[in-house]
N, C-alpha and C positions, 0 to 999 in steps of 0.2 A: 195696210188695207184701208180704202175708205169706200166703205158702204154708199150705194146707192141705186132708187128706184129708175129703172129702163126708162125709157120711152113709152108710153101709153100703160103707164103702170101709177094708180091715184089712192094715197090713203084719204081716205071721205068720211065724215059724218051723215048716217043714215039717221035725219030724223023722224022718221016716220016709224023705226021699228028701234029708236034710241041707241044706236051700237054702232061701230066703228069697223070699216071693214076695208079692206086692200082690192081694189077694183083692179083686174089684167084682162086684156082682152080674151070671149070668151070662160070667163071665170071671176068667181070672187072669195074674198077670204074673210070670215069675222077673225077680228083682231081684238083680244084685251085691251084691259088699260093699260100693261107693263107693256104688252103687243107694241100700240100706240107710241108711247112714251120712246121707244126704242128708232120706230119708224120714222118717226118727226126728226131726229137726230142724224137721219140718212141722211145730210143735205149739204154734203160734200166735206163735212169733217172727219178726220181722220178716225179709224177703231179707236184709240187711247180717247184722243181728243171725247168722243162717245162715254167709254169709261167714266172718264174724269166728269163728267156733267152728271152721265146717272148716279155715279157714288156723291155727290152733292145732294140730290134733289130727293134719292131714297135711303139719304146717310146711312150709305152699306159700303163697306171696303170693298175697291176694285175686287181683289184678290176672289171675293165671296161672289161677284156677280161677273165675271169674267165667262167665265166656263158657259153661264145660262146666255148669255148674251150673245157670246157667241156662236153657241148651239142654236140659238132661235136663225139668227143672221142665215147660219149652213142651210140649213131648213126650208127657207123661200128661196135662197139662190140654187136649191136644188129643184124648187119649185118652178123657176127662170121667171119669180117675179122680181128680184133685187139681185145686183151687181157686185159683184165683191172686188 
């Protein structure tokens, strides 16, 4: 599986109201930090390949963030703002 955002589909920094949101046409999404951190990751690397950099950067074992990870992914692709 390699994640990624559609066509016309922009994660952006809202400076004006400080917060991070998933712009689709027609609609927006505020996104967390982990939100974020997840998103930035879509950018043609493989699921694992994702894994393996978040368990680095939030030194948590795959295993522990697997399931959240990819529960969020499900989540927007059921939303038809990201591509699985």
């Amino acid at each position: 599986m390699t994640p990624r955002l559609p066509r016309g589909v922009r994660l952006r920094h809202d400076r004006v109201r400080s917060r991070w949101v998933l712009l689709a046409p027609e609609r927006i999404f505020e996104v967390d930090d982990i939100g974020v951190a997840i998103l930035q990751r879509c950018d043609g690397r493989s699921l694992d390949q994702m894994l393996e950099d978040l368990s680095k950067t939030f030194e948590a074992p795959i295993e522990a963030i697997r399931g959240d990870v990819v529960s969020f992914l499900k989540g927007f692709a059921e939303k038809r703002v990201l591509e699985l």
